[in-house]
C-alpha positions as CSV (number, residue, x, y, z in Angstrom):
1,X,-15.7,34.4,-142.1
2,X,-14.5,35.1,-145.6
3,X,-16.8,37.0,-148.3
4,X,-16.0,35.6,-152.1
5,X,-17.0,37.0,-155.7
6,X,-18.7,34.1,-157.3
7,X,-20.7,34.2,-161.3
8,X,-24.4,34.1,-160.4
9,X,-26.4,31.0,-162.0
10,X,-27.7,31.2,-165.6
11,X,-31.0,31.9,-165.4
12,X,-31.3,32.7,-162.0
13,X,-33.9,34.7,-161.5
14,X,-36.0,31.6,-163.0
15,X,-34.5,29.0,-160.5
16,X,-35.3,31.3,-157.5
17,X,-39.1,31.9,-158.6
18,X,-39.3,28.2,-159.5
19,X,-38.6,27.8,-155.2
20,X,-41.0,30.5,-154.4
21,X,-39.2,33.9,-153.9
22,X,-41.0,36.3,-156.5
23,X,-39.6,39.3,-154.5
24,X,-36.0,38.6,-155.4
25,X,-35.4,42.0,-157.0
26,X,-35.8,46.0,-155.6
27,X,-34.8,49.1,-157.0
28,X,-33.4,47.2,-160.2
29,X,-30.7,45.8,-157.9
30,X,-30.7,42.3,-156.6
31,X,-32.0,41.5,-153.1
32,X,-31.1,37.9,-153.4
33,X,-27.8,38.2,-154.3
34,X,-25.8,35.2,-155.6
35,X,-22.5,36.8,-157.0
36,X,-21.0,36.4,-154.1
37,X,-21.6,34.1,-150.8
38,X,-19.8,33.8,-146.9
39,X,-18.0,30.7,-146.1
40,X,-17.3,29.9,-142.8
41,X,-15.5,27.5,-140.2
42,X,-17.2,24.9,-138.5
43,X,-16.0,26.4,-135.7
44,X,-17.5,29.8,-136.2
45,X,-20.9,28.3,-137.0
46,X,-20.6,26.1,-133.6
47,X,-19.5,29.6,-131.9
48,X,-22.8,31.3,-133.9
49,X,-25.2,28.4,-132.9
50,X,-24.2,28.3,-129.3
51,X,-24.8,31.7,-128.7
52,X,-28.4,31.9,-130.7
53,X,-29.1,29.3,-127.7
54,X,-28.0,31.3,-125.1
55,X,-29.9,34.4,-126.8
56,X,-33.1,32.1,-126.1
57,X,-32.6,30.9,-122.8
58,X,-31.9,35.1,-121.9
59,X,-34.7,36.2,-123.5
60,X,-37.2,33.3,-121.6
61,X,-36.0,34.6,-118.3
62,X,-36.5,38.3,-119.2
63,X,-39.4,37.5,-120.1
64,X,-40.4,35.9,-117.2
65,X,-39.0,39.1,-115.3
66,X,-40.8,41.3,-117.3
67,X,-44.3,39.6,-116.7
68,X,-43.6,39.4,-112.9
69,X,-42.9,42.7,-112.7
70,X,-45.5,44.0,-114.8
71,X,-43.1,46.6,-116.7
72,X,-45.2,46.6,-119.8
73,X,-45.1,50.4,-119.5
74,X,-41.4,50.3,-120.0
75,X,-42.4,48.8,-123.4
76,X,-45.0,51.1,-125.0
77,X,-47.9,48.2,-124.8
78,X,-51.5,49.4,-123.9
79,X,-52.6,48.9,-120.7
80,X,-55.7,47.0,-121.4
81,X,-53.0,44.6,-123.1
82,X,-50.9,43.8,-120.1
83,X,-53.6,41.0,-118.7
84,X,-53.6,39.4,-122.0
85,X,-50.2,39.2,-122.3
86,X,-49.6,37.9,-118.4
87,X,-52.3,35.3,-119.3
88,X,-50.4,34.1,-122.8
89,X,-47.2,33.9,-121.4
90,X,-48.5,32.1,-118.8
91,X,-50.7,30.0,-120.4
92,X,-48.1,29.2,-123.5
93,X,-51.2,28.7,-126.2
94,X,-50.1,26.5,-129.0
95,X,-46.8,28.7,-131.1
96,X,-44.4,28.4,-133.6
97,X,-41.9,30.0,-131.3
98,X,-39.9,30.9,-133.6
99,X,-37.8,33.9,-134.6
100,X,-34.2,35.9,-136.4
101,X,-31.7,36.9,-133.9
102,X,-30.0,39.8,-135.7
103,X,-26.0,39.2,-134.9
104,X,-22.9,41.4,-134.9
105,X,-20.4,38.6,-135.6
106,X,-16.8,38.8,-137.1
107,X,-15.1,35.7,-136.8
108,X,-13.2,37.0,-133.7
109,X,-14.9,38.7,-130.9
110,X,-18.4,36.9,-129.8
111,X,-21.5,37.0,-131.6
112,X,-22.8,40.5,-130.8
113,X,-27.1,40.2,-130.3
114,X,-28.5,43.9,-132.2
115,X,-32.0,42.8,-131.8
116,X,-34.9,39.5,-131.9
117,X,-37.4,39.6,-134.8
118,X,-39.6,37.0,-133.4
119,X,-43.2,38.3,-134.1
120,X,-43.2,39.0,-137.7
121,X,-39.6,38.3,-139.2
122,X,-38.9,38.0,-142.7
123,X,-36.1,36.7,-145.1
124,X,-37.9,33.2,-143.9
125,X,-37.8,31.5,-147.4
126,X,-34.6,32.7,-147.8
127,X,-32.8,31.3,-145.6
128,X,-34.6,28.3,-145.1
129,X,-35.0,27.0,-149.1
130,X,-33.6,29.2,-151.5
131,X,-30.1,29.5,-150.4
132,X,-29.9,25.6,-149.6
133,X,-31.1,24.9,-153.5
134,X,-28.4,27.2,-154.7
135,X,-25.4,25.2,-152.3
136,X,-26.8,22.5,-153.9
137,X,-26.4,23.7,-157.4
138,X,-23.0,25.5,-156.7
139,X,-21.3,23.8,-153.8
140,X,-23.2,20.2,-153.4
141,X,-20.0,19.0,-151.5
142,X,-20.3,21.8,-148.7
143,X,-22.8,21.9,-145.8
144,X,-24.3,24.8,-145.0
145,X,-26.1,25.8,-141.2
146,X,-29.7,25.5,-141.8
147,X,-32.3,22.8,-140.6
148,X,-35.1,25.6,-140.6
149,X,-37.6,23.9,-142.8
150,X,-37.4,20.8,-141.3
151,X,-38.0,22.2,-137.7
152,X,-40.7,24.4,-139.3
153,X,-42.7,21.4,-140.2
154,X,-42.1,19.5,-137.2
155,X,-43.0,22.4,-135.0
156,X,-46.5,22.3,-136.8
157,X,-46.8,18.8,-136.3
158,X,-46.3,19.7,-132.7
159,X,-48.9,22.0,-131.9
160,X,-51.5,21.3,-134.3
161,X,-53.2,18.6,-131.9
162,X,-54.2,21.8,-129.9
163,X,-55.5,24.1,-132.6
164,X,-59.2,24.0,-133.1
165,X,-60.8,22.2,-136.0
166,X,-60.7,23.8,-139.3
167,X,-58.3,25.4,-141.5
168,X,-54.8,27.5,-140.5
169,X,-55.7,30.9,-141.6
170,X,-52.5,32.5,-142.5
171,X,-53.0,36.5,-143.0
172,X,-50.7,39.2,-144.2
173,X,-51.3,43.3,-145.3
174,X,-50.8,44.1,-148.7
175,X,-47.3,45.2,-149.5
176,X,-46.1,46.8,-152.6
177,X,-43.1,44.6,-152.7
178,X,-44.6,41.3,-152.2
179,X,-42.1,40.4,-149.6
180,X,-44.7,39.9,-146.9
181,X,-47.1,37.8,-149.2
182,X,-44.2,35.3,-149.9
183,X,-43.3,34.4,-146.5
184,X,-46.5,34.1,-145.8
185,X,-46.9,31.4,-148.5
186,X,-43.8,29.8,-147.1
187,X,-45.3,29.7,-143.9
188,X,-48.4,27.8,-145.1
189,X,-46.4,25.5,-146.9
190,X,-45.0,24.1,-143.9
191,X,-48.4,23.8,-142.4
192,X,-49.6,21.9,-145.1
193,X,-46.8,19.6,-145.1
194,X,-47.3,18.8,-141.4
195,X,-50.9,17.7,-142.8
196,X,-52.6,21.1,-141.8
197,X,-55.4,22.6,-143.8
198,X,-54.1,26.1,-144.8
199,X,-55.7,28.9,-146.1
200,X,-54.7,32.6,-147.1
201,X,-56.6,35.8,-146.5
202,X,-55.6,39.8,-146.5
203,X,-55.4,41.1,-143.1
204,X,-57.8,44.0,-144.4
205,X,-60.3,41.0,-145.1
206,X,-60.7,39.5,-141.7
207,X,-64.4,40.7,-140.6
208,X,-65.6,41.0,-137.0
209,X,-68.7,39.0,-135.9
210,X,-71.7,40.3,-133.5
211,X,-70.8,38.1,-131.2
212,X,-67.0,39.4,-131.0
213,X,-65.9,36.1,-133.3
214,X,-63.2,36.8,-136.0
215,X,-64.8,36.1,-140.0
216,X,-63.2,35.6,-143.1
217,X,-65.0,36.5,-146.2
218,X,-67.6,33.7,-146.1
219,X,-68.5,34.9,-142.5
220,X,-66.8,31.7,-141.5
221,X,-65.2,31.6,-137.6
222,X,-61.4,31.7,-137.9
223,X,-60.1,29.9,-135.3
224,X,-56.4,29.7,-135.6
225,X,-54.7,32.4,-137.4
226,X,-51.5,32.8,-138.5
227,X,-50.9,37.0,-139.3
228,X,-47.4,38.3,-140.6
229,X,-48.7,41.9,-139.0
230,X,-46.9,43.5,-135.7
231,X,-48.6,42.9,-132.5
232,X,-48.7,46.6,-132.0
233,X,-50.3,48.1,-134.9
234,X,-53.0,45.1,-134.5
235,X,-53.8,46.6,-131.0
236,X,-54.2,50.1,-132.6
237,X,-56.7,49.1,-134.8
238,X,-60.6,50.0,-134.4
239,X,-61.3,46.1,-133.4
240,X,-58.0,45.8,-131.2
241,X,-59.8,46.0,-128.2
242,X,-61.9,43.3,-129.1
243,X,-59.5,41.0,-129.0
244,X,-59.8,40.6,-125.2
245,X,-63.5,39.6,-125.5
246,X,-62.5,36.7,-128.1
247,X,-60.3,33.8,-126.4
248,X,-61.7,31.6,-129.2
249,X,-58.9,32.2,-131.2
250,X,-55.4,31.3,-131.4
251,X,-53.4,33.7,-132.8
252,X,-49.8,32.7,-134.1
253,X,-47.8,33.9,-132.5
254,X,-49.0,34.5,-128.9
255,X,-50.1,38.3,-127.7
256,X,-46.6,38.2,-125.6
257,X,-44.2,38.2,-128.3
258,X,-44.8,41.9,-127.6
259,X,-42.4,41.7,-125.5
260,X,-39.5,39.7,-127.0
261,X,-39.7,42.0,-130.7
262,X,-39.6,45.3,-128.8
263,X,-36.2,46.5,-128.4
264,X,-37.3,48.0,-124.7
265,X,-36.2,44.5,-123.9
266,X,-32.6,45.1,-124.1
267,X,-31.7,47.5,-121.4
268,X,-33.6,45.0,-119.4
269,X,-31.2,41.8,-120.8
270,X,-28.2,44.3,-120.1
271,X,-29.1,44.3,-116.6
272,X,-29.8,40.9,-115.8
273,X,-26.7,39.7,-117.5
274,X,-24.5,42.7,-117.5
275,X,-21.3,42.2,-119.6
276,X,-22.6,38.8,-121.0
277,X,-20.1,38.3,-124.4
278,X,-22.9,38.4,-126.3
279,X,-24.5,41.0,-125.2
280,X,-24.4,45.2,-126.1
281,X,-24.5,47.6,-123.5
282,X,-27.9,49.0,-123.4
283,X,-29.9,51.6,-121.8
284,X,-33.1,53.9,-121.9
285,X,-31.6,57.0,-121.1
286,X,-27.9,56.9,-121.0
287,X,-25.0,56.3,-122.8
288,X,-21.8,54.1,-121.6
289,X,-19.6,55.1,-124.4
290,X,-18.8,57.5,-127.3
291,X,-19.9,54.8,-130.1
292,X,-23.2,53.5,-129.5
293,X,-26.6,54.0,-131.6
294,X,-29.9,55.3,-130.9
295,X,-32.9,53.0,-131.7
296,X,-37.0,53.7,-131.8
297,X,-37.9,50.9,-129.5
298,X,-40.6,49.5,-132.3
299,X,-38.7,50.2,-135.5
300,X,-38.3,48.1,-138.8
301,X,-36.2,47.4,-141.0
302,X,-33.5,50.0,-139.8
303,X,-35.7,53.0,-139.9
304,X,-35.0,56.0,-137.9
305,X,-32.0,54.7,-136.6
306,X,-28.7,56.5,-136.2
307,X,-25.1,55.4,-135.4
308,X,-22.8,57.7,-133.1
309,X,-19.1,57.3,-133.4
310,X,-17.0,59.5,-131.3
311,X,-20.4,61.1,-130.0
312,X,-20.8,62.5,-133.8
313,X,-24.0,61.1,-135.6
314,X,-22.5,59.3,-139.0
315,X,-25.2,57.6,-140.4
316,X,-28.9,57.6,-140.0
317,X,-32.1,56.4,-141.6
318,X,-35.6,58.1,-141.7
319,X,-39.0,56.4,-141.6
320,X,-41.7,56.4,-139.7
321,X,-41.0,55.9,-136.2
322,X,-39.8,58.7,-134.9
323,X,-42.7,59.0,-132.5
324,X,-41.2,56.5,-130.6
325,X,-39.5,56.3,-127.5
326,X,-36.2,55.1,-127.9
327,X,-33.4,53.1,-126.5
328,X,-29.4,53.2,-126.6
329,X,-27.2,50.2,-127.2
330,X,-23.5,49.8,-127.6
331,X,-22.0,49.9,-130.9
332,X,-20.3,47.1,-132.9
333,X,-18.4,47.5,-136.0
334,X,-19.4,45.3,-138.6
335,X,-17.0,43.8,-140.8
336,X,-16.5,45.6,-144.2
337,X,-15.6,43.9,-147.5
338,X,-15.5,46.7,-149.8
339,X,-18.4,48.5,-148.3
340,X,-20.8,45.4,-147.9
341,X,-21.2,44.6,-144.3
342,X,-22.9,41.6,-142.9
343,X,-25.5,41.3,-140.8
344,X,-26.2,37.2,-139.4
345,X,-29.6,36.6,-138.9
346,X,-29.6,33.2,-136.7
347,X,-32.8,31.6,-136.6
348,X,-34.8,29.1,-133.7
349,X,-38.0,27.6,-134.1
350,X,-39.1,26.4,-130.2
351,X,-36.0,27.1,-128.4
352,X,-33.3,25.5,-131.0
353,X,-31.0,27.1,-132.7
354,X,-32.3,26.1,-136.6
355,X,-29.9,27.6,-139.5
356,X,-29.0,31.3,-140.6
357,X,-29.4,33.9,-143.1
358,X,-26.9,36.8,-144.1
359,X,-28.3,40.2,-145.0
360,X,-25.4,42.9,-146.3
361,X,-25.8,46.5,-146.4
362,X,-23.7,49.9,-145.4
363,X,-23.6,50.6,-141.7
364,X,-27.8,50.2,-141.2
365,X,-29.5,47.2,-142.7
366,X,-32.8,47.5,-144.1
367,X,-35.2,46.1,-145.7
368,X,-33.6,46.5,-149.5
369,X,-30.5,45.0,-148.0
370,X,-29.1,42.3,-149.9
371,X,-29.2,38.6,-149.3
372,X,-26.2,36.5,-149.6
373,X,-26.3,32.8,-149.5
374,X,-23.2,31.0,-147.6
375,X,-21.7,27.8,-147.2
376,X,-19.4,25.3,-144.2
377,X,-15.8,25.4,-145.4
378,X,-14.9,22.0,-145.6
């Protein structure tokens, strides 16, 4: 995995908002960052995709453990949640199933798993159009690991015989940044162009109805939503509870992706596959080494994390989780060219392994960390 120095695109701020990302700038800095790009071996991307299906298989059977043995407390959920999650996981109502394994990777040792964003990941459009219209422009001779668009439409092809008449509502909060409101408008074009009828609302807009039904702003029933907002603050809110009385309506994704996106579920991988090569060490109380880092178990975007080396803090990040609880996992020492170091995010949609994305930051990525396309050496 080589890192190169490349002369961005005239005009390239243009191109990119031409495919849809409007939120390609923060801080006056590039996010989406074409002067440079990754290339990498066909055999590092086979070694890459074989492990994102490995990942998947893991996390189904923790899953499954987790849900036998009721250890939703392990995980922070409310209690009045655990049914509905047993019930969802169970049940498997209609789901993109899809997700961003985040991966330690250097071309040599294994792909490393640091975490699964599989309830409400971003850097979606990214990876699955914008980077692929820049090989195209730059490199149209290379290849380049992504089929994420095309299993994105196909997956809503899928399920949408088993969503209830009516239009996909696909809801997002407000965000300063616009980040949030651009994957969602990804999203719904890959409904549409399975043949769905799509339609976007604010989260904050979403009324409740007497009779426990979900509204949108025409006091419509919403049937099917799609929401780019965390399982766990939507169970915080004033109407969470009432989502237990409503099983008229499918949310994408399911109630149980509560437990995949929370990081409580890595101690729990670590001891059903202890040692696996793409696994870190992990644990709720304890560490195994002198280099690990100390993660809030329902943290974004890298905040209040911090990295031990030698059992001496050397970098954190603050935020707002430091309420809570938090786990411990192994550390693994990104590559670093020239103080940029990458972070793979390997995608599936349903199980399959569907393309990656490459975020580059110092030693905690977060969400102003740069995006840098890459491309299959030939």
């Amino acid at each position: 995995m080589n890192r190169h120095a490349i002369t961005p695109r005239e005009n390239w701020q243009a191109r990119v908002e031409r495919d849809g990302l409007i939120w390609h700038t923060a801080g006056g800095a590039p996010y989406w960052n074409e002067a440079a790009y990754y290339d990498l071996t066909p055999t590092e991307i086979d070694e890459i995709e074989t492990a994102t299906g490995e990942l998947y298989r893991m996390f189904v059977s923790a899953g499954q453990y987790v849900v036998d043995k009721q250890l939703f407390g392990r995980f922070g959920i409310p209690q009045w949640c655990w049914p509905l999650i047993t019930k969802a996981w169970n049940a498997e109502p209609p789901a993109l199933n899809y997700g961003r394994f985040d991966l330690g990777y250097d071309g040599v040792s294994p792909p490393k798993l640091f975490e699964f964003n599989c309830d409400t990941p971003t850097s979606l459009l990214e990876a699955a159009v914008i980077q692929w219209a820049w090989k195209e422009d730059v490199f149209p001779h290379l290849d380049q690991f992504t089929s994420l668009h095309d299993k994105l439409v196909a997956k809503w092809g899928d399920i949408a015989p088993y969503l209830a008449p009516g239009p996909v509502y696909f809801a997002h909060a407000l965000d300063a940044s616009g980040e949030d409101a651009v994957t969602t408008a990804y999203l719904m074009d890959t409904a549409r162009a399975s043949g769905l009828e799509a339609m976007g609302i604010v989260m904050t807009d979403i009324g409740l109805a007497p009779d426990g039904g979900f509204v949108d702003m025409q006091a419509r029933e919403m049937r099917t939503i799609y929401k780019l907002y965390p399982w766990e603050w939507m169970v915080q809110e004033a109407f969470g509870p009432k989502l237990a009385a409503n099983d008229r309506t499918t949310w994408i994704e399911p109630i149980w992706k509560m437990i995949w996106s929370n990081k409580a579920i890595l101690p729990i991988l670590w001891d059903m596959y202890p040692r696996h090569p793409n696994l870190l060490w992990a644990s709720y109380d304890q560490v195994a080494s002198a280099n690990y880092v100390r993660k809030p178990i329902l943290s974004r975007e890298g905040a209040n994390i911090e990295i031990f080396r030698n059992g001496q803090s050397v970098a954190q990040r603050d935020g707002a989780y430091g309420y809570s609880p938090t786990i411990y996992q192994g550390l693994f020492e990104l590559p670093d060219f020239a103080g940029a170091r990458p972070v793979i995010g390997s995608w599936v949609v349903d199980g399959a392994p569907a393309g990656m994305g490459i975020r580059e930051d110092g030693l905690i990525t977060g969400n102003l960390s740069r995006f840098v396309p890459h491309v299959i050496r030939a």
